[in-house]
C-alpha positions as CSV (number, residue, x, y, z in Angstrom):
1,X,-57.5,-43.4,59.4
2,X,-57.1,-40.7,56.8
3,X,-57.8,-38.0,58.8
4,X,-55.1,-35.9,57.6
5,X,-57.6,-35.7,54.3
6,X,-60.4,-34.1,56.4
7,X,-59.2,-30.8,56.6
8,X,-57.9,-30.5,52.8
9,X,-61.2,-28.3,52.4
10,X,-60.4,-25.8,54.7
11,X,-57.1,-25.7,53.5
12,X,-58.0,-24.4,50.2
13,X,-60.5,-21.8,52.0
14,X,-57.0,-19.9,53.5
15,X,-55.3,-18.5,50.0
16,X,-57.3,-17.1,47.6
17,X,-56.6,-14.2,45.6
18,X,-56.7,-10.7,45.3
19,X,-57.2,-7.3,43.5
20,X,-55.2,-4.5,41.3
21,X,-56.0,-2.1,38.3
22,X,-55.2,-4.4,35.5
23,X,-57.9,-4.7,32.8
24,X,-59.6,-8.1,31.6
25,X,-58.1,-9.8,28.8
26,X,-61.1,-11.3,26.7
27,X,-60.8,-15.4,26.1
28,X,-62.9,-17.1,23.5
29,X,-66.5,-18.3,25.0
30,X,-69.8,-17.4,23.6
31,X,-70.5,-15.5,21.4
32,X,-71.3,-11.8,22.5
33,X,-72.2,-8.4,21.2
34,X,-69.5,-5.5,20.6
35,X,-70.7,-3.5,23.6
36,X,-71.0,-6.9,26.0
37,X,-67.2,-7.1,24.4
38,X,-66.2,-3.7,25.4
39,X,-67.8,-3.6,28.8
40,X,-65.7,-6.5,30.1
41,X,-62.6,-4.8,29.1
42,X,-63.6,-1.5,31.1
43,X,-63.7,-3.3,34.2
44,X,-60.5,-3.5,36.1
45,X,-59.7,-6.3,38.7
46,X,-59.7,-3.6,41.4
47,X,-63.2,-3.3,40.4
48,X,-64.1,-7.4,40.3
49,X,-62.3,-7.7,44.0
50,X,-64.3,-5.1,45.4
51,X,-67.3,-6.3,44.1
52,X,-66.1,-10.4,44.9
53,X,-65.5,-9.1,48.6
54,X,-69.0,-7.3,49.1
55,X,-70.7,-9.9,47.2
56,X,-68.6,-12.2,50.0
57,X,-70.4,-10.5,52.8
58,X,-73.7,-12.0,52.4
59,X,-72.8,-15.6,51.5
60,X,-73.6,-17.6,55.0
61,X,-73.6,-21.0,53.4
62,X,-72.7,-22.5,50.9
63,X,-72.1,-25.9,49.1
64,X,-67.9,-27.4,48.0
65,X,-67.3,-30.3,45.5
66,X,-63.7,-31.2,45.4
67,X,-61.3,-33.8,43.5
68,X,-57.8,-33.9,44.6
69,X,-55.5,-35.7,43.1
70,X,-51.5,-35.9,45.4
71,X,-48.2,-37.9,44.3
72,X,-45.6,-37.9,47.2
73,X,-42.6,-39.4,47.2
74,X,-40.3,-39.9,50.3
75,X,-36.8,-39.7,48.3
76,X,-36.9,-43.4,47.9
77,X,-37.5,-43.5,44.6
78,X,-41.3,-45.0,44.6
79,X,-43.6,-42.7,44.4
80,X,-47.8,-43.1,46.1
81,X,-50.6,-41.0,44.9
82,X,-54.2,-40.5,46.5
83,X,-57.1,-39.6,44.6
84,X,-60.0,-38.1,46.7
85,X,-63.5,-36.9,45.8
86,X,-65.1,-34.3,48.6
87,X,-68.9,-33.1,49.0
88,X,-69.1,-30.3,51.6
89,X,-71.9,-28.0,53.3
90,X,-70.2,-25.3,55.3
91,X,-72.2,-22.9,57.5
92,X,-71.1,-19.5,59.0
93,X,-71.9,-17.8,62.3
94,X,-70.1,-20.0,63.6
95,X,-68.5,-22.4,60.9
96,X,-70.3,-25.7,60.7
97,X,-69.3,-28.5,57.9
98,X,-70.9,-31.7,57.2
99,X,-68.3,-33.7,54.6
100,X,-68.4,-36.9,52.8
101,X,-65.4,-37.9,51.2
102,X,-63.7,-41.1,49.1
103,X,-60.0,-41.6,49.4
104,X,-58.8,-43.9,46.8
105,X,-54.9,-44.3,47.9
106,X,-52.5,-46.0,45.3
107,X,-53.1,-49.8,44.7
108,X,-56.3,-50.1,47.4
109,X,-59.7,-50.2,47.8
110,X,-61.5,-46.5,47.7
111,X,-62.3,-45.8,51.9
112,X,-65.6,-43.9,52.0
113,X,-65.8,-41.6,55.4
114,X,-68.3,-38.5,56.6
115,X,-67.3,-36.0,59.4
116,X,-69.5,-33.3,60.6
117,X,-68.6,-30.5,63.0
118,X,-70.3,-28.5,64.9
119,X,-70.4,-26.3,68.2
120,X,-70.9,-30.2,69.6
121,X,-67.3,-31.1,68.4
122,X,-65.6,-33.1,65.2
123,X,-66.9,-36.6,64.6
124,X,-65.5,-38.9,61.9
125,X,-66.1,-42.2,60.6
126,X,-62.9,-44.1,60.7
127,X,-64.0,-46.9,57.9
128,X,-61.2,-49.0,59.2
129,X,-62.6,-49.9,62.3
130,X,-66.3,-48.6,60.7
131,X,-67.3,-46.5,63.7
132,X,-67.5,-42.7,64.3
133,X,-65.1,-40.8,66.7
134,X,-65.1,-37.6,68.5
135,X,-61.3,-36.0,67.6
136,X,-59.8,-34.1,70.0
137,X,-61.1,-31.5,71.9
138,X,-57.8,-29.5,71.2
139,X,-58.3,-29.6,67.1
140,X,-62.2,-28.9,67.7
141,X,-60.9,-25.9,69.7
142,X,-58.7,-24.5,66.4
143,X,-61.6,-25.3,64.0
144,X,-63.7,-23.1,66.3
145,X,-61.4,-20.3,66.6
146,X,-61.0,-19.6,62.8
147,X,-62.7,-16.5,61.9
148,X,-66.0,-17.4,60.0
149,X,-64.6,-16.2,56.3
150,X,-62.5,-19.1,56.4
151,X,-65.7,-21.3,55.0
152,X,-66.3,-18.3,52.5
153,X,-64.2,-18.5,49.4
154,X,-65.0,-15.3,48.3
155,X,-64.5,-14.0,51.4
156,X,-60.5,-14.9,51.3
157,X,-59.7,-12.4,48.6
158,X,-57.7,-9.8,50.9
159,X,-55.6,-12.5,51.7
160,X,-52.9,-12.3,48.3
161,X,-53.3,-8.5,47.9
162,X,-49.4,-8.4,48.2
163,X,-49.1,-10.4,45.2
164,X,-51.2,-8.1,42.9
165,X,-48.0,-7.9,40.5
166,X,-48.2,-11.6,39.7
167,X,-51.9,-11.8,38.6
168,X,-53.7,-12.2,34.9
169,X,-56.7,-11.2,34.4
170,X,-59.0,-12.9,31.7
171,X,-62.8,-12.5,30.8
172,X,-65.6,-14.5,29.2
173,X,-68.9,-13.8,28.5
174,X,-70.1,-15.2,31.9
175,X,-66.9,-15.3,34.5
176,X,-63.9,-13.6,35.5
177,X,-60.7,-15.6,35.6
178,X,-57.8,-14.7,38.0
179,X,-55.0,-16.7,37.3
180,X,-52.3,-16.4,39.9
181,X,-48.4,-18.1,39.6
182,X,-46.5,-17.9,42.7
183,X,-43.3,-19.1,44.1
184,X,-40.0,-17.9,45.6
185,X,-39.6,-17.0,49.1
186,X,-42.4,-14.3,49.9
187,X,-44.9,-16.8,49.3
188,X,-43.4,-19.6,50.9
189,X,-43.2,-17.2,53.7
190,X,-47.0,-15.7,53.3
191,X,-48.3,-19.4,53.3
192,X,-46.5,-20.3,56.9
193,X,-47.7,-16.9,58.5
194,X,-51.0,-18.1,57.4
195,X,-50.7,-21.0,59.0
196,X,-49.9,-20.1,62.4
197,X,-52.9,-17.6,62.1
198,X,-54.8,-20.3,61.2
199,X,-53.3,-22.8,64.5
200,X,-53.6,-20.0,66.6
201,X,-51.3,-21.4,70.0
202,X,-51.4,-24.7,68.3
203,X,-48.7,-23.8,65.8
204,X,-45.8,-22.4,68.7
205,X,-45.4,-26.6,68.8
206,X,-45.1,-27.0,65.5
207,X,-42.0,-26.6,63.5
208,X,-44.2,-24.9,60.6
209,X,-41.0,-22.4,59.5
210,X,-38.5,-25.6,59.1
211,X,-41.2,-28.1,58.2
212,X,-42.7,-26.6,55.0
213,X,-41.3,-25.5,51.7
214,X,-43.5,-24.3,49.1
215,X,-42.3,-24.9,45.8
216,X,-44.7,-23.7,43.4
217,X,-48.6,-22.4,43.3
218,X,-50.8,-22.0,41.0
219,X,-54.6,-21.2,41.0
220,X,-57.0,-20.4,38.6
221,X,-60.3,-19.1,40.2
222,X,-63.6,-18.1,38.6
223,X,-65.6,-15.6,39.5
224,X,-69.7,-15.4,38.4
225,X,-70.2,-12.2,36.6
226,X,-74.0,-11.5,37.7
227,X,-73.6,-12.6,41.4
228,X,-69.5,-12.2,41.9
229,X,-69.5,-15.5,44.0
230,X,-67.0,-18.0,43.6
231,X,-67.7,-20.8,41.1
232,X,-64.4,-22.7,41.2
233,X,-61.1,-22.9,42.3
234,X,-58.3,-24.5,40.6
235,X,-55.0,-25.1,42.6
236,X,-51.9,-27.1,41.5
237,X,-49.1,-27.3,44.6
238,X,-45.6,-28.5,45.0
239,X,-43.8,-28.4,47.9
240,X,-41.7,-30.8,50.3
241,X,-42.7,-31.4,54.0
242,X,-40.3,-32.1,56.7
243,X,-41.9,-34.9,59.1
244,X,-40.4,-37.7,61.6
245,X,-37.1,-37.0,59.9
246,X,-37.9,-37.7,56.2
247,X,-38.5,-35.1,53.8
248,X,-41.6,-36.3,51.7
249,X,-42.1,-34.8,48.4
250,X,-45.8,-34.1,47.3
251,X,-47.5,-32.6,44.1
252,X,-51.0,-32.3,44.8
253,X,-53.9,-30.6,42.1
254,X,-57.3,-29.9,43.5
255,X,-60.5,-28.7,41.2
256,X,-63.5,-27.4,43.5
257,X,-66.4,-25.9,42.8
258,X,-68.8,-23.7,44.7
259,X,-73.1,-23.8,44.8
260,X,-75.8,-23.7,46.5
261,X,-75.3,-20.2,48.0
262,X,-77.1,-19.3,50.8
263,X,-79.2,-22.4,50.6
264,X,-77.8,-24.8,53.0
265,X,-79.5,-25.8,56.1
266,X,-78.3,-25.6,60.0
267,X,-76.3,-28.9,60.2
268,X,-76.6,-30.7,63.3
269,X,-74.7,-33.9,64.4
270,X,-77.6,-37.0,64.3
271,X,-77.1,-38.0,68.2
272,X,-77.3,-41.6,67.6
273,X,-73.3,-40.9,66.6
274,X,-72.6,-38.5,69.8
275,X,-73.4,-41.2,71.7
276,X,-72.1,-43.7,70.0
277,X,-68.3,-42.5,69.3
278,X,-65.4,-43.2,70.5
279,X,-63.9,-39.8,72.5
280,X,-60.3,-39.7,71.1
281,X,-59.5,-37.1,73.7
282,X,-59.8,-40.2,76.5
């Protein structure tokens, strides 16, 4: 199964970005009056995160579309990419997803899968052996613990407030774009403290601070002028991974975009597939 896929989408939810007092820099759009001109060059990003983050406050659903495109490459010279294309519905209060994804890995057939999760647990479909499972109670048990802004883009804002000094700052007529460029040591570090966060008593058995070396980042988010909600999220990654004594290379680029504010309904799991699914905790 692909299951290592399934939780790309909360992934992107932990680093977003964050605030200072630089001013806008216009880019070319549509066309716009003098005054609409001026007016986005008075407001300061301090101003746009503290409007994103209250604006964040009263999203409590709200609709993801992702492609993700990763090349690893092991250090034997041959290199495999994955291309993957996500639809997701993520509740708050407490987080519930419903996801539909197709992973289409290197030189095979696209795999089509759904997962839902609930406060009934994590069920898959595993399209190799075409039949849902339950996944263990233990990762159902992280998922639940992460505090609810982690389905809330918007909401993740306060996390990058350190690197303030590494932000642009560009305007159009209808978004704000926040481009952020980070690498070197204090994010590499930022990124693994956010992971055990994130793992909660899961992470003291993993070797996260050996395991993971962040390269490079780079994300370009867009921010709805009239609402301050999210509408997309641009991240390109490097970084190598230490696991079962390789050291795998990877570049992955993800482009997601954010709708349906406040307009998605409670998700349940069908129970035709609790009963039916195979318990992996057993």
């Amino acid at each position: 199964m692909k299951l290592k896929w399934l939780a790309a989408p909360l992934c992107i939810s932990i680093l977003m970005l964050s605030a200072c007092s630089e001013k806008a820099e216009p880019v070319s759009s549509e066309k716009g009056t003098d005054s609409t001109k001026e007016s986005q060059k008075s407001l300061t990003l301090e101003q746009v995160y503290k409007k994103t983050t209250e604006a964040a406050g009263t999203i409590k659903s709200l609709s993801i579309d992702m492609n993700m495109n990763q090349v690893t490459d092991n250090g034997t010279g041959k290199s495999v990419s994955v291309k993957s294309e996500m639809k997701m519905d993520v509740t708050q209060e407490p987080i519930s997803f419903y996801q539909k994804a197709r992973i289409t890995p290197q030189g095979e057939q696209p795999q089509e899968t759904e997962s839902y999760f609930t406060k009934d647990g994590f069920f898959t479909y595993d399209p190799t052996s075409k039949q849902w499972v339950k996944l263990p109670d233990s990762l159902t048990a992280v998922l639940k613990n992460l505090p609810k802004t982690q389905g809330n883009p918007a909401d993740q804002l306060r996390k990058l407030q350190q690197f303030v000094n590494d932000f642009t700052f560009q305007t159009d007529n209808s978004q704000y774009i926040l481009t952020l460029d980070a690498s070197g040591d204090k994010f590499n570090d930022f990124i693994k403290e956010e992971a055990k966060k994130n793992l909660g008593p899961e992470s003291e058995n993993l070797p996260i601070d050996d395991a993971l070396d962040i390269k490079n980042v780079k994300y370009k988010y867009y921010i709805d002028k009239n609402t301050f909600y999210p509408k997309r999220l641009i991240i390109a990654m490097e970084m190598n991974v230490k696991t079962a004594g390789e050291e795998i290379h990877s570049k992955q680029t993800s482009d997601s975009t954010f709708s349906n504010f406040n307009k998605v309904k409670a998700i349940t799991i069908p129970q035709k597939i609790i009963q039916s699914a195979t318990d992996m905790s057993e």
